[in-house]
C-alpha positions in Angstrom: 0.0 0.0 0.0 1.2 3.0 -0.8 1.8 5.9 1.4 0.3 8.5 -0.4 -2.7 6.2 -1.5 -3.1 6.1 2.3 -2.9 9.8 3.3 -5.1 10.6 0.1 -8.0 8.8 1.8 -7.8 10.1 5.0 -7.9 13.3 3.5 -4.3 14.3 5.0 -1.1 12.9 7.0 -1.9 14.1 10.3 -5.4 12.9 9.6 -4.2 8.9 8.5 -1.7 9.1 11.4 -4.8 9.9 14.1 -6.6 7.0 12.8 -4.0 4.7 13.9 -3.0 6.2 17.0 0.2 7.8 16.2 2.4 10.7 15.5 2.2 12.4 12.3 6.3 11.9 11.8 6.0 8.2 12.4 4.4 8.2 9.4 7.4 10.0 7.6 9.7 7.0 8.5 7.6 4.5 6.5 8.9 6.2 3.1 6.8 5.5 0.0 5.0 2.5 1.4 3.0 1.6 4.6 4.5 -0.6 7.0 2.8 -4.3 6.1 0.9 -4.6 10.3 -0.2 -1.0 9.4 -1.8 -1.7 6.2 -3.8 -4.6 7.7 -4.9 -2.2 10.6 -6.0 0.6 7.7 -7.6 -2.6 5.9 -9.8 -3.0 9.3 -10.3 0.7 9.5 -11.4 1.3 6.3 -13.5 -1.5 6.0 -11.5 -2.6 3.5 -11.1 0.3 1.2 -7.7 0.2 1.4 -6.2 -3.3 1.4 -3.1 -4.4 2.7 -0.7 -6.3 0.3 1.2 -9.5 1.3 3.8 -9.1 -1.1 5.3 -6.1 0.3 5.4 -8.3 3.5 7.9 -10.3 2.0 9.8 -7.4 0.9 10.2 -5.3 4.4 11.4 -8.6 5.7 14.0 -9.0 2.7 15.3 -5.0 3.7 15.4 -5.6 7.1 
């Protein structure tokens, strides 16, 4: 999931980081995609409007 895909629907960063619970500049560290656990919470928030993608599960693990 995209970050900006993410921040469009909330209507704004600060907005998509109140949602889940955190500070807007956590949101700066996930770069140009959503942490894979965050997506699946915005998945459950959003009823599934935005949906979380497995493959870029895989691929946080492979840059960690």
């Amino acid at each position: 999931m995209n970050t900006q895909t993410a921040i469009k629907h909330f209507g704004g960063r600060q907005e998509l980081a109140d949602a889940l619970g955190i500070s807007r500049e956590a949101t700066y560290v996930w770069g140009n995609e959503v942490p894979y656990l965050r997506q699946c919470q915005l998945q459950v928030i959003t009823a599934g409007k935005l949906v979380a993608d497995p493959a870029s599960r895989k691929q946080q693990q492979v840059a960690a």
